[in-house]
C-alpha positions, -999 to 999 in steps of 0.1 A, spaced: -8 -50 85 -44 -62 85 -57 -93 103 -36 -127 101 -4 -105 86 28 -116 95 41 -88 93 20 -74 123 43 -96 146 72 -81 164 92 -109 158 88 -111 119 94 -74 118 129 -79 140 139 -99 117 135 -82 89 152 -54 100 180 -77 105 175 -87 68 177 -52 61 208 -42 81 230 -77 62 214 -62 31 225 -28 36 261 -40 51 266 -66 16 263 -32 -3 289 -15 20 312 -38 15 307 -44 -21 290 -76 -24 254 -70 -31 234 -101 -36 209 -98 -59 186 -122 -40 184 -100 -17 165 -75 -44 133 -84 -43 126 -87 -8 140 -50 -5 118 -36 -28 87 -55 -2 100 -46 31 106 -11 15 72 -6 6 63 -20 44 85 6 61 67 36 35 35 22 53 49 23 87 62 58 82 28 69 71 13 54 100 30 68 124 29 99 102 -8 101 113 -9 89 147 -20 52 141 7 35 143 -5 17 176 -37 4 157 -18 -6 125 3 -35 142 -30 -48 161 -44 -77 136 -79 -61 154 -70 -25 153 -93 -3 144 -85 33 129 -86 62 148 -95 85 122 -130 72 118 -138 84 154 -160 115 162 -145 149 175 -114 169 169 -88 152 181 -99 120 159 -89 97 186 -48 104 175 -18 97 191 5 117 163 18 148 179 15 165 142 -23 171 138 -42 169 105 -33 206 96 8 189 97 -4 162 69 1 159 36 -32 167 20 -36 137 2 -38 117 32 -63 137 50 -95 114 58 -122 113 37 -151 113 45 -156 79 39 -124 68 62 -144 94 85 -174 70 83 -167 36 79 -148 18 107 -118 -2 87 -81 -11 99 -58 16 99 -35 5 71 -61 13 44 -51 51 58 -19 50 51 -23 45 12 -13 76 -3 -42 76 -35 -73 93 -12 -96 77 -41 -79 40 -38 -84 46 -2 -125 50 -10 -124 19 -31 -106 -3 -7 -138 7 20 -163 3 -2 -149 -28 -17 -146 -43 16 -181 -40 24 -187 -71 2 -158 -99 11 -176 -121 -9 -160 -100 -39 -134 -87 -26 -109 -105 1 -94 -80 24 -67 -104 37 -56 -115 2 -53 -80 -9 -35 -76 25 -10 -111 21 1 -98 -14 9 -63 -3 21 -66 33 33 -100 37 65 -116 35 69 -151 21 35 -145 0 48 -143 -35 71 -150 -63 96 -122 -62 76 -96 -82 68 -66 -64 30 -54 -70 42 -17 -58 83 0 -54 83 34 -34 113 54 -49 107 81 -23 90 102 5 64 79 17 38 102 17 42 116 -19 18 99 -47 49 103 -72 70 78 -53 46 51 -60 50 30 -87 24 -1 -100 34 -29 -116 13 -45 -145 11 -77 -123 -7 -54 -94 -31 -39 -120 -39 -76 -131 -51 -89 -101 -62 -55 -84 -65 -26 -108 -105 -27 -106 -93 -10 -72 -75 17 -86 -107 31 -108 -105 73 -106 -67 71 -98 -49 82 -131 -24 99 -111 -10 60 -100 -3 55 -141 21 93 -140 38 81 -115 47 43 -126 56 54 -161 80 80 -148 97 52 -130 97 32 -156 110 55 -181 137 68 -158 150 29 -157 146 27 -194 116 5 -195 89 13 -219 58 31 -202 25 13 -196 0 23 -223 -34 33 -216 -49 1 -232 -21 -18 -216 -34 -7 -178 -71 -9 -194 -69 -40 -203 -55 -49 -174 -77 -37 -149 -106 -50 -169 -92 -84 -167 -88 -80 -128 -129 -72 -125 -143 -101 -97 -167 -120 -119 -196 -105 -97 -190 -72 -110 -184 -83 -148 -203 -56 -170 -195 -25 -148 -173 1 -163 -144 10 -154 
């Protein structure tokens, strides 16, 4: 949870695991409320970034609105708290050499697409293009949208597969996913195993061309 997140506050995340827990207990008992749906599918996709954090020892950092991420620290132990070192990760969420570099908050480390991870840094080099906290409020946040989820983790948190992308993510985002056709696999597996149609190529195209910040109009994608 990056700067001004609710989410980041112990209080908001109490409550929703008390959300979570009447959620889970309306199931038990057979009366699942299908309001409760959507805000599942969010504070799912917040615990898969939790687990990751921890996952690599920054969990501390993550729930600071300041925090900075250890993993862009010099030496071998990376400034970590994990007891699993690097060798333990999953190899898409080793550092690159970018995270290595640039000093960020630690929840662009727990995205599980190594070049989405690149684009976020770069991209928020330049807030005047791209707005680190809105990106933040529409992934993270609770309260901060309509009911449509912009991603749905369907398993481990760690595993690329898991993660699915909706259209409505790719419209206001997808510049940010350039180089990651493995996110498009994934979705349309999802999809398909719902019975939903899969995303075309000129459907996520012309998407993510329609999500480019007017200051970078022309580039290609």
């Amino acid at each position: 949870a990056k700067v001004g997140c609710l989410s980041a506050s112990p209080r908001v995340r109490a409550l929703m695991r008390r959300f979570a827990d009447h959620a889970y207990s309306s199931y038990v008992q057979g009366t699942p409320a299908l309001s409760h749906l959507s805000l599942l599918v969010h504070l799912n996709v917040n615990h898969a970034m939790v687990r990751n954090a921890e996952m690599l020892g920054v969990i501390h950092e993550y729930h600071l609105w300041d925090g900075i991420s250890p993993l862009n620290k010099q030496g071998p132990s990376l400034g970590l708290t994990s007891s699993r070192g690097p060798i333990e990760w999953p190899p898409n969420l080793w550092p690159t050499s970018l995270q290595s570099s640039i000093e960020h908050h630690p929840w662009v480390d727990c995205f599980v697409w190594p070049r989405f991870r690149d684009n976020l840094l770069r991209a928020f080099e330049h807030p005047e293009i791209c707005d680190e906290d809105d990106l933040c409020h529409d992934l993270c946040e609770f309260g901060y949208n309509d009911g449509q989820p912009n991603f749905i983790v369907w398993g481990d948190s760690w595993d690329p597969h898991a993660w699915e992308v909706s259209l409505r993510f790719l419209e206001k985002w997808g510049w940010l996913l350039q180089g990651c056709p493995e996110t498009l696999q994934a979705t349309n597996y999802w999809r398909e195993k719902r019975g939903e149609k899969p995303l075309t190529v000129d459907q996520v195209r012309t998407a993510m061309l329609r999500s480019i910040p007017p200051q970078l109009k022309g580039s290609e994608l």
